[in-house]
matplotlib code that plots the C-alpha trace (Angstrom):
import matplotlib.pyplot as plt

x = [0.0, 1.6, 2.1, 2.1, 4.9, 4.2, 4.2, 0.8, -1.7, -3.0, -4.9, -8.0, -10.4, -14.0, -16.5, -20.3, -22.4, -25.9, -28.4, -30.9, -33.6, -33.5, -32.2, -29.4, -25.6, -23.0, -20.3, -16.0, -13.8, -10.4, -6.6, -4.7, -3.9, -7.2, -5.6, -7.4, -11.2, -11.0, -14.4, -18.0, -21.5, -24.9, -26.2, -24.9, -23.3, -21.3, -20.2, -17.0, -17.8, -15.6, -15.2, -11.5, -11.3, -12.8, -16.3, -15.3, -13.8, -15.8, -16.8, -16.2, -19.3, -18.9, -22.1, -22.9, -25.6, -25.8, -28.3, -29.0, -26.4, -23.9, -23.9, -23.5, -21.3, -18.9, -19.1, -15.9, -16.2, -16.8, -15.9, -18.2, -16.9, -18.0, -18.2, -15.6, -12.5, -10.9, -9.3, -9.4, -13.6, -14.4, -12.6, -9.6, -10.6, -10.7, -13.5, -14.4, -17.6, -19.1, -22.9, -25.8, -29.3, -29.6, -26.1, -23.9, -20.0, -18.7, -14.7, -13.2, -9.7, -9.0, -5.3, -5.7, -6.8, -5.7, -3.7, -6.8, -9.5, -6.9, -6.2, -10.2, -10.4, -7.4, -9.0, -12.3, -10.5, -8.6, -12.1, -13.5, -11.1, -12.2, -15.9, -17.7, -18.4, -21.9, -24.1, -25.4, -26.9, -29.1, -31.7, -30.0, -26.3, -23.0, -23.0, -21.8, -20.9, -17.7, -16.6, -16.5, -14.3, -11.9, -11.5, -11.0, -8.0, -6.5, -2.6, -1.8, -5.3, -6.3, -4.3, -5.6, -5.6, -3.1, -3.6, -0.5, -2.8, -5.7, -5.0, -5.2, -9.0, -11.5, -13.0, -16.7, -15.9, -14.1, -17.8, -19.6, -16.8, -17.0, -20.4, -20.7, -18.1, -19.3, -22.9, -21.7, -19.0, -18.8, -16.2, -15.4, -13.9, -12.6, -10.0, -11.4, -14.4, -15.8, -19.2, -19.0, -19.7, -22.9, -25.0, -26.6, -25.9, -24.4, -26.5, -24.4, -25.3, -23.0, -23.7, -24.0, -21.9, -18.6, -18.4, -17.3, -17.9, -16.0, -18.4, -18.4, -19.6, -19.8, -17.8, -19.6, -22.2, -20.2, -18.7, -20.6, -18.7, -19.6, -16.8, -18.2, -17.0, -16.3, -15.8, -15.6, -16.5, -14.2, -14.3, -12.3, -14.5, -12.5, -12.8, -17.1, -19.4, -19.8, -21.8, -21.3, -24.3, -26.1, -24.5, -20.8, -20.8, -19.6, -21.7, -19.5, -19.9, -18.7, -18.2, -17.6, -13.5, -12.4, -9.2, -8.5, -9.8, -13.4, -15.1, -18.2, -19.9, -22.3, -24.9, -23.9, -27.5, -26.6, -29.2, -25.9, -25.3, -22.7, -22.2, -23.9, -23.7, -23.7, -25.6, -26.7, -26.1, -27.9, -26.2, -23.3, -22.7, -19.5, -18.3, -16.0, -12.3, -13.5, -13.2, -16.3, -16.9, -19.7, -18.8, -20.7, -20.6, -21.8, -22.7, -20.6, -20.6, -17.4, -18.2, -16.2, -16.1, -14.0, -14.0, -15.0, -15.7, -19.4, -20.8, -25.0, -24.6, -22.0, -22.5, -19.5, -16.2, -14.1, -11.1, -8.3, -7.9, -10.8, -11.1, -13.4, -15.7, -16.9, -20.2, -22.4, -24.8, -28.7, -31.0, -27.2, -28.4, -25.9, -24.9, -25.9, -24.1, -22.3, -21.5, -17.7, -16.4, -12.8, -9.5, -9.2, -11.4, -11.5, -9.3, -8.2, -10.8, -12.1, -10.2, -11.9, -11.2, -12.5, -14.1, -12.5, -14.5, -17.1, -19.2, -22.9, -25.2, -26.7]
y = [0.0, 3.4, 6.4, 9.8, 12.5, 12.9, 8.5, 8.3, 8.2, 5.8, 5.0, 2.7, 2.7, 2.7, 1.5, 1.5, -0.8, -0.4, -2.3, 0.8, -2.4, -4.2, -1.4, -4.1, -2.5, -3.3, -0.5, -2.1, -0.9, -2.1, -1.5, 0.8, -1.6, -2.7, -6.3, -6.8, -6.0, -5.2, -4.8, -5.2, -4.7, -5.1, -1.4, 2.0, 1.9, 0.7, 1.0, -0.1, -2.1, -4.7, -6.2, -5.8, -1.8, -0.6, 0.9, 4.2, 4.6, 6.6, 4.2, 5.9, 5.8, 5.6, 6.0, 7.4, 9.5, 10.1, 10.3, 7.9, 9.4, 9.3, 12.5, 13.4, 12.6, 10.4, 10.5, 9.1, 9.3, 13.1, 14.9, 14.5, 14.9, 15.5, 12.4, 14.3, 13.2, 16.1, 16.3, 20.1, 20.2, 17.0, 17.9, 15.9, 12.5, 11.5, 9.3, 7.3, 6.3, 4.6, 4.7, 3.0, 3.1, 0.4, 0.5, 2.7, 2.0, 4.5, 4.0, 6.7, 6.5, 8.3, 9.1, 10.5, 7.8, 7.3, 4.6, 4.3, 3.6, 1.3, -0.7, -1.1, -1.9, -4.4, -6.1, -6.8, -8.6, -10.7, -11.3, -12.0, -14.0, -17.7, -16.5, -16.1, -12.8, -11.8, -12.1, -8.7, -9.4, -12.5, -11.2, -10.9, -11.6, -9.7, -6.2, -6.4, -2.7, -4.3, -6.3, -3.7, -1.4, -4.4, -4.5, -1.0, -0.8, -3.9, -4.5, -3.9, -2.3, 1.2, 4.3, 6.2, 10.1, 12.2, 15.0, 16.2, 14.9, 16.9, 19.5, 16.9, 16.9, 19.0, 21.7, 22.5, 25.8, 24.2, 22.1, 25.0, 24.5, 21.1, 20.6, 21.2, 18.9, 15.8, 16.1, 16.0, 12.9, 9.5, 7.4, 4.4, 1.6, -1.4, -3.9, -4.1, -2.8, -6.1, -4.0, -6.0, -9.3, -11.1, -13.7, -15.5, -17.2, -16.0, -14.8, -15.8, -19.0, -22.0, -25.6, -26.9, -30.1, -28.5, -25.2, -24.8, -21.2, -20.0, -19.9, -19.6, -22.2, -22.3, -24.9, -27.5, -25.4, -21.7, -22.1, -18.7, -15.9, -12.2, -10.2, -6.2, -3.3, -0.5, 3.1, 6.4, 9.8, 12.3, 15.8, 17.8, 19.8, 22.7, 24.9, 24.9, 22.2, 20.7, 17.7, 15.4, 14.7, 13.8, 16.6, 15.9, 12.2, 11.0, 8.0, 5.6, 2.4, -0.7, -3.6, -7.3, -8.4, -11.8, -13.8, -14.2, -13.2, -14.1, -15.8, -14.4, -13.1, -14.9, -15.1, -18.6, -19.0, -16.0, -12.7, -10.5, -8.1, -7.2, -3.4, -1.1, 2.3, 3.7, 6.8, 9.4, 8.2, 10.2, 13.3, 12.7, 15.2, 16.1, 18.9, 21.7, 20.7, 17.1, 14.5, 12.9, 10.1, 8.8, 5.1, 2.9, -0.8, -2.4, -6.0, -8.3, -12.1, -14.1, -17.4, -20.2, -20.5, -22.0, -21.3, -23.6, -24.5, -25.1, -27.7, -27.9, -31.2, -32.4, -29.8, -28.1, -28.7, -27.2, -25.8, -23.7, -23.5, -22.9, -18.8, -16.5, -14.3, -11.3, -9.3, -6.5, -8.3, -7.7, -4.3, -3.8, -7.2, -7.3, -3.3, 0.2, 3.2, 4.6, 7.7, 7.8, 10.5, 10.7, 10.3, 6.3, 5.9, 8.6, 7.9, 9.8, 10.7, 8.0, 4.8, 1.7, -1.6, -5.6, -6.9, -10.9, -13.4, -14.5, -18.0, -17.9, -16.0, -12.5]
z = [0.0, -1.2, 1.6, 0.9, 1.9, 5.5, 5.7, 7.1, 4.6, 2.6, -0.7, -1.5, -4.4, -3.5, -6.5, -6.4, -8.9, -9.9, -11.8, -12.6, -13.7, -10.4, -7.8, -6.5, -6.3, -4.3, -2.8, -2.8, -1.0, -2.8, -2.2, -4.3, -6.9, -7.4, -7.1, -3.2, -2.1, 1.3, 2.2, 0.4, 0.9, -0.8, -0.9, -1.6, 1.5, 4.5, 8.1, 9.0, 12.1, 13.3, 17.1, 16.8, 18.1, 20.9, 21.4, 21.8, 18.5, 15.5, 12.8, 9.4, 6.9, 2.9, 1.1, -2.8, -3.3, -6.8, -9.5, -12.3, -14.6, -12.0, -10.5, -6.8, -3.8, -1.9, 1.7, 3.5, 7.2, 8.4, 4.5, 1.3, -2.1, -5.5, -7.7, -10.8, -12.5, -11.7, -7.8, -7.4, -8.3, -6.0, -3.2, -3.2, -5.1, -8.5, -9.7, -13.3, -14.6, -17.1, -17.1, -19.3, -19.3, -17.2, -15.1, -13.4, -12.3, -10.4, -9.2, -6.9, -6.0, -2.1, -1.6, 2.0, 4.3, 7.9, 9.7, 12.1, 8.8, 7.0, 10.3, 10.3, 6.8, 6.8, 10.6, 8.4, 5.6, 7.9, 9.6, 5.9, 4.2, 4.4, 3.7, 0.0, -0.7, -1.1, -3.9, -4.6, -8.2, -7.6, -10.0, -13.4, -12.0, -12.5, -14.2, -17.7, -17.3, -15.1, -17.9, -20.1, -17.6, -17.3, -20.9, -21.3, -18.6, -19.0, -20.3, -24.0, -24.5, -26.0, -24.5, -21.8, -21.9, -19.9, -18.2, -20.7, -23.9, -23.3, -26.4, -28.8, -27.5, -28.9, -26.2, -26.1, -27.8, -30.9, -31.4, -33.0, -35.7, -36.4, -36.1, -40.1, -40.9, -38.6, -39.6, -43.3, -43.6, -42.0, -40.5, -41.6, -39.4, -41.6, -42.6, -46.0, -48.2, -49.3, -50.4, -53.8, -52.0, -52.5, -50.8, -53.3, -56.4, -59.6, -62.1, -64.9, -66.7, -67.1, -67.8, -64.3, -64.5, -65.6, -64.1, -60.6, -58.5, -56.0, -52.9, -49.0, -46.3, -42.7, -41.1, -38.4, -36.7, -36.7, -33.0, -32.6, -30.3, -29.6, -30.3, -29.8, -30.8, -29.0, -30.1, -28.3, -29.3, -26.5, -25.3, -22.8, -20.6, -20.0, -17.4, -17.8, -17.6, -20.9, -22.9, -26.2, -28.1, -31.1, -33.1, -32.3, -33.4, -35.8, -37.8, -38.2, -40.4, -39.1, -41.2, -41.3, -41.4, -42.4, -41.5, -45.2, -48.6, -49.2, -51.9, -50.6, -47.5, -45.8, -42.8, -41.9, -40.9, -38.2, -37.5, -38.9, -41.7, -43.8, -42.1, -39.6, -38.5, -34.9, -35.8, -32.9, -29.0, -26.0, -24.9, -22.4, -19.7, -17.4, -15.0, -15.1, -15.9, -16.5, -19.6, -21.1, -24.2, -25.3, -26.4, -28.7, -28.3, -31.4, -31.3, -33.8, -33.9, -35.1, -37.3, -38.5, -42.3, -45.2, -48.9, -51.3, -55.0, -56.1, -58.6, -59.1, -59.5, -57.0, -54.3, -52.3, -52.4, -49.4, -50.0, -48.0, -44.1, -41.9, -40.8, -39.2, -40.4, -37.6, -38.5, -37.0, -35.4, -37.4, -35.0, -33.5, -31.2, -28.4, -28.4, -26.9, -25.7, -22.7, -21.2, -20.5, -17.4, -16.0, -17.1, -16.7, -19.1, -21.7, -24.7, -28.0, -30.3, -32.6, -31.0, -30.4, -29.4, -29.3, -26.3, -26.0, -27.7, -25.9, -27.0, -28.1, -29.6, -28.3]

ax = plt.figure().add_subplot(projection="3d")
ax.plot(x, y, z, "-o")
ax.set_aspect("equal")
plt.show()
C-alpha cells in the first residue's frame, strides 16, 4: 500500500455498482492496486464495524448518493466529495464512470486515508477471508458494465488520456466549428471494403456439370462468439461544464472483417449483416475541468467459415484453411451506448477496441 509524503496516509479505491432495472448494487472498498477488495457490501453503502477496536472509537461511513447518470457525492467518514474526475472540483478525489441506461459503475480512488481507517479496513478482511463474498446481483447476475471497464483498462489495451494529452482533445468551444463537418461525412472503421460481395448465387449462366464457383460455407455449426465493438466519441471539458451529443458524433460504419480473402460473404444462418452504422447516442454530460466520451458498443458475432468451389450437380467442395468471419450483429443485437467521465477511461478521439470473444449468440 503506497504512503504519501508525511508517511501516514494511505490509498484505497471505492466502487459503487448499480443495476438501474433491479435497484441491486454493491459499494467495494479495494486497495490501491485494485488487485485486493477489502471490504463489500450489498447497498450504496457501508459502516465499518468490526469487534476488533474498541467501542469508543468513531466508525467511518462511505455511502454514494448520486443520481442515475452518475452524478452526486462520496461521503468518507466526516468529508463529502464530489463524484468528478478532476481532484481540485471533488474535493480531493478523483472518480471514473461509465454509465448506461440500465447501469452505473462508479470507481473513486481516495489518496488520503488514515492509519486508524486502514487498520479497520485491513482487521475486516482478515475477519473476511475464508468467507464467500456476497451475492449482490441475484436477480440478473453480475454487471456487464464491469466487464467492459476491465476491458478497457486492461494491459496492451487502447491508450488512456493524460492530463499532458488533453490538447489533442476538442474543447466544447471548438464544437460549434466542427459541427458542419461531422454532420456531413462519416467514418469508416474497416480492414477491408468487401461491399461487392454477394450472398446469393451467380447470375451468370454456365452448364452446371462442368463449371465450378468459387463460394463460402460455414464450417460444423459456426462455433458462434460475440466479439463487440467498441468506439468512443471524447471531449475535454475545460474549465465549464460541458456535454457530447447527437451533433458531435460522428456515424460511423462498421463492417464485417475476415481472416482471409473471401469468396463471398455470408450469414452462416446467423441474425448478422454485412455493415452497420452507430448513428446518434444520447447526450453525455460532465463537470468543469472534466473528460467525457460517449462510447458505442456495437454488437458483432465471429463465425467459423472455409471457402469452397461449387458444382449444381455435385454440391461443395471445401477448400483452403478454416477462418473466421466477424459481422455487426442484425437491430445492432448485443450493443448500446455509454456515457464515458474521467481520465481512466476517456481515450483519444475516434479509438476503439475488441471486447474478447465471448461464445454464443446474443
Amino acid at each position: 500500500m503506497s504512503r504519501d509524503s508525511s508517511g501516514t496516509k494511505q490509498v484505497v479505491n471505492i466502487d459503487l455498482q448499480v443495476n438501474k432495472v433491479t435497484s441491486e448494487s454493491t459499494i467495494e472498498v479495494w486497495n490501491q492496486d485494485h488487485t485486493q477488495m477489502l471490504t463489500q457490501s450489498c447497498s450504496t453503502s457501508l459502516n465499518l464495524e468490526t469487534g476488533g477496536l474498541q467501542a469508543t472509537k468513531s466508525v467511518p461511513t462511505i455511502a454514494f448518493d448520486v443520481d442515475q447518470d452518475g452524478f452526486g457525492t462520496l461521503t468518507f467518514g466526516n468529508k463529502t466529495y464530489t463524484v468528478s474526475g478532476n481532484s481540485e472540483v471533488s474535493g480531493g478525489i478523483e472518480c471514473n464512470s461509465i454509465v448506461s441506461d440500465t447501469e452505473t459503475l462508479i470507481s473513486c480512488t481516495v489518496p488520503e486515508v488514515s492509519p486508524e481507517v486502514m487498520l479497520q479496513l485491513n482487521t475486516i478482511t482478515l475477519a473476511q477471508r475464508n468467507k464467500l463474498p456476497p451475492n449482490c446481483f441475484p436477480t440478473s447476475g453480475p454487471l456487464e458494465i464491469t466487464e467492459v471497464a476491465r476491458v478497457a483498462n486492461q494491459d496492451g489495451g487502447p491508450r488512456v488520456i493524460s492530463l499532458a494529452e488533453t490538447r489533442g482533445m476538442r474543447t466544447w468551444q471548438q464544437l460549434d466549428l466542427e459541427a458542419a463537418s461531422l454532420a456531413a461525412g462519416n467514418e469508416t472503421l474497416t480492414v477491408e471494403d468487401n461491399n461487392h460481395l454477394e450472398e446469393g448465387p451467380s447470375k451468370r449462366q454456365y452448364n452446371p456439370c462442368s463449371q465450378w464457383t468459387p463460394t463460402t460455407i460455414r464450417e460444423g455449426d459456426g462455433d458462434p462468439h460475440q466479439t463487440p465493438k467498441h468506439i468512443q466519441e471524447s471531449l475535454d471539458c475545460g474549465n465549464g461544464e460541458c456535454s457530447i451529443g447527437q451533433i458531435e458524433v460522428h456515424a460511423m460504419t462498421i463492417r464485417f472483417t475476415a481472416g482471409a480473402k473471401l469468396s463471398r460473404w455470408i450469414t452462416a444462418g446467423f441474425r448478422v449483416e454485412q455493415s452497420t452504422t452507430t448513428g446518434s447516442i444520447k447526450e453525455c454530460r460532465a463537470g468543469a475541468y472534466d473528460w467525457v466520451a460517449a462510447w458505442v458498443k456495437v454488437g458483432r458475432t465471429s463465425y467459423r467459415v472455409r471457402n469452397g468451389l461449387f458444382n449444381s450437380c455435385t454440391g461443395t467442395k471445401p477448400q483452403g484453411d478454416v477462418f473466421t468471419i466477424t459481422s455487426p450483429n442484425a437491430n445492432n443485437n448485443g450493443g448500446n451506448p455509454y456515457c464515458v467521465r474521467g481520465k481512466r477511461y476517456v481515450r483519444r478521439l475516434g479509438d476503439s477496441w475488441d471486447e474478447a470473444p465471448k461464445p454464443g449468440l446474443p
